[in-house]
N, C-alpha and C positions, 0 to 999 in steps of 0.2 A: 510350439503352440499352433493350434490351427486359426486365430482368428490374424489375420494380418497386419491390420493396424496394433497390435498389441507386438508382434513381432518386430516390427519397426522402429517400436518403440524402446525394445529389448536392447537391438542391435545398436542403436544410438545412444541407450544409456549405457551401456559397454564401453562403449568408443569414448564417449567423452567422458567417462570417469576414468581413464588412464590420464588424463590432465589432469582433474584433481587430484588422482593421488599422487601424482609428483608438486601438488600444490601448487600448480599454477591454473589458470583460466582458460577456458577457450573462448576463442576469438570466432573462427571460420570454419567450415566443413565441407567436403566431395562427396557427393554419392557414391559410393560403389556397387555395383549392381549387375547381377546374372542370372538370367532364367531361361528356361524352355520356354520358348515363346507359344508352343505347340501345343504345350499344356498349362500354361498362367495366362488366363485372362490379364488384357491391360487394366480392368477396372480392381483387379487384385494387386498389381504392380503398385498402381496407384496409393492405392489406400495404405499399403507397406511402406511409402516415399513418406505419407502424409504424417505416419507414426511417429517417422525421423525426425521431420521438420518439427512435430508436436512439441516433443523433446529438446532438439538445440535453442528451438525459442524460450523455453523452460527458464534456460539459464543464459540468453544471452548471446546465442551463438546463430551467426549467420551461414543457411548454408548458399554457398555459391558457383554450385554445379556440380559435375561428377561425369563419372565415367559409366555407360551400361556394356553390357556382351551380352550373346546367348551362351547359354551356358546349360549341361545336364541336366544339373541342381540347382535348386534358389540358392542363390547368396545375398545377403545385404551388410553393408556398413559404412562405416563414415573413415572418412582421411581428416584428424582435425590438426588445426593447427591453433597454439595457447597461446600466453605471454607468462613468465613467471622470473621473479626478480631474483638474479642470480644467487643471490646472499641468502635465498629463503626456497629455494631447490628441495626438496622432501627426496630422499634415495631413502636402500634400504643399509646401507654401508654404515651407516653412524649409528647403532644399538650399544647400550652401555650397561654392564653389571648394576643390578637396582633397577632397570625401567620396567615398569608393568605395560603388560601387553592386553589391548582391549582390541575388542573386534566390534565392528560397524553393523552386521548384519548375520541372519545368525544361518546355518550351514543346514545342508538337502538338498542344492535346486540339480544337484544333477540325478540323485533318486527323483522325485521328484516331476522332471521331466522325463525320464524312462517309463515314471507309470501314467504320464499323460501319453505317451506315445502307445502304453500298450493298454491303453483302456480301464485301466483299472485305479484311478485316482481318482479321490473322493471331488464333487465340486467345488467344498471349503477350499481345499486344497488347490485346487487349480487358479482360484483366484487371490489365494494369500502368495502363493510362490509368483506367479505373472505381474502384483505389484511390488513384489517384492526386487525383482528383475530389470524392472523397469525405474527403481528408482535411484539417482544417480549421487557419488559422494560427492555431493557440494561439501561440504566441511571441510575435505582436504584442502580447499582453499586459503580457509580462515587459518584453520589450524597453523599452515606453512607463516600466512603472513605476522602471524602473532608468535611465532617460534614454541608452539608451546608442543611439538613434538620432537623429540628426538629424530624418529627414521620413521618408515612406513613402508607397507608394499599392499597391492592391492590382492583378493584372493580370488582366483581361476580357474581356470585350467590344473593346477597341481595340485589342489586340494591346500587348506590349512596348513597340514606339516609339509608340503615338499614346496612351499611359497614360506614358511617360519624355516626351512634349512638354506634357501639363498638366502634370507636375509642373514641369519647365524653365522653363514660362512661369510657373506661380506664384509660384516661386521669385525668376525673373529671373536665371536660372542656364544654360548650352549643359550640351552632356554630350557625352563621346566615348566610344562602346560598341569591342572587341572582338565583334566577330561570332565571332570560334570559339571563344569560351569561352563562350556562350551555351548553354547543355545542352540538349539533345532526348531527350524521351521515349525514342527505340530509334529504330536505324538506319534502322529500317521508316517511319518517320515519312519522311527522306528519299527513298526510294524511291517511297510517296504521293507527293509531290510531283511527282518528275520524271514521274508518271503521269494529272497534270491534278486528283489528288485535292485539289482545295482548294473552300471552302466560299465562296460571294460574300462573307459578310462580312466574311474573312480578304482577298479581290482588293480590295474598297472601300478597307480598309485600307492594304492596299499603293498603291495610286495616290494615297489621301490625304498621301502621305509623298514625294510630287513636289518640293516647294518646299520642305519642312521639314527632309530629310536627305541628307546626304552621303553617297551609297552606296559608293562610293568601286571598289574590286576588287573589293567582296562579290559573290558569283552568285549566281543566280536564287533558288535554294535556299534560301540563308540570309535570305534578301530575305522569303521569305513565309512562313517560319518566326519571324521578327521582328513579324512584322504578323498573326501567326497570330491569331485571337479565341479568347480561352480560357473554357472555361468553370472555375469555381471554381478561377482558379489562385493562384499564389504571389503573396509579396509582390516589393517592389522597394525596400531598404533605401537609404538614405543615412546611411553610416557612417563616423566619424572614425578612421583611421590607429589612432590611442589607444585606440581602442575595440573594432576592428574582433576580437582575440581573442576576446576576452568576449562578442562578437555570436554570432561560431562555435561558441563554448561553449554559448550559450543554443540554438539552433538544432540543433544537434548533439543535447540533451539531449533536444527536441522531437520530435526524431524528423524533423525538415523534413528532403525529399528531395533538397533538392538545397543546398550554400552557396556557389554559385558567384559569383565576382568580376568582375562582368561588364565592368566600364569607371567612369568616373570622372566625376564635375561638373568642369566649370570654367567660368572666369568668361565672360559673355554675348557673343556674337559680334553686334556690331551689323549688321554687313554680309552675316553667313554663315550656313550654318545652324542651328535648333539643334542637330544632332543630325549626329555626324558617326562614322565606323567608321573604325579604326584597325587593324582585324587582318581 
């Protein structure tokens, strides 16, 4: 994104939702920080510092110093440090035949941001994905301390299904997703796509998912929407039937964007894949 303070903002609610999703709190935070000093003004630096700060204060979190370089590229993030009570730890390891899988926020930011970079994204668009980026899973908190999820892992960098096949495998669990109950940012997001707008690490993704899943009817579309690489996105609950209200409840309260019901664990397909689409 070009405006700074919103970048900032980005990069610290990144940071500090890998503590929520392991269900713990954050406590304290480092800058980390590199720029061409040659070409970023300090009153740009600034205003990216201020975004972070914006953020850790959000929820609680002191930040108390950090490290800067010069560096090529801008970078920004945070070092945080949580507390989370050993007995209520969130992995992805613990998935059970029967949990329903729900996602926190719903999948494009890295179409998305490719078409902010290349000029061609609408301005709905630009400012429904920026707060959507920016806003961080506090509910992983609740959730862990109320036990009311099974496993969880947050979704990034591997898209959807290659962040649902570590957890499968940790687990020793398959899962069958629903492709059209998966949510997209806005319909624009599809449209990018059928227009070549995708980012490589979103195409990586999708070919890494050859031998692992069962695409079954799904189209192209929903295929690179699944493997989309997100930045700062949602989580991806594993929830019991019994529980599953009080998930939505908690989520709901949060404010999380999206509580959708995306598909389901069951038991380990020895001969098949793990990851199989159903709708």
């Amino acid at each position: 994104v070009d405006d700074p303070f919103s970048y900032g903002q980005i990069a610290a609610a990144n940071s500090l939702s890998d503590i929520f999703a392991m269900g713990g709190r954050p406590l304290t935070a480092l800058n980390i920080i590199g720029f061409p000093t040659d070409l970023i003004k300090p009153r740009v630096i600034s205003s990216i510092l201020r975004g972070g700060l914006a953020k850790a204060a959000e929820v609680g979190c002191v930040i108390i110093g950090g490290h800067s370089i010069r560096n090529p590229e801008p970078i920004y993030g945070l070092a945080v440090t949580g507390v989370v009570d050993v007995r209520h730890v969130t992995t992805n390891a613990n998935a059970r035949p029967g949990d329903l899988l729900v996602l926190t926020k719903p999948l494009g930011t890295g179409i998305a941001t490719t078409a902010i970079k290349r000029g061609i994204a609408s301005r709905a668009l630009q400012k429904k994905v920026i707060a959507l980026m920016s806003k961080i899973n506090i509910a992983g908190a609740e959730l862990a301390e109320r036990r009311l999820v099974r496993a969880a892992t947050d979704i990034t960098g591997y898209g959807l299904i290659g962040h649902l096949v570590s957890l499968c495998r940790a687990s020793r669990v398959s899962a069958d997703i629903n492709a059209r109950n998966v949510p997209m940012i806005s319909d624009e997001i599809g449209e990018l796509i059928e227009l070549g707008c995708v980012p490589d690490g979103s195409r990586q993704n999708l070919h890494a998912t050859t031998v692992i899943a069962d695409w079954g009817k799904t189209d192209v579309t929903r295929r690179v929407l699944l493997t989309d690489a997100q930045t700062s996105g949602g989580l991806l609950l594993c929830v019991t039937e019994t529980n599953l209200e009080k998930v939505l409840s908690v989520l709901r309260k949060a404010g999380s964007p999206s509580t959708a019901i995306i598909g389901k664990i069951v038991p380990p397909r020895r001969r098949g894949p793990l990851i199989c689409m159903t709708g």
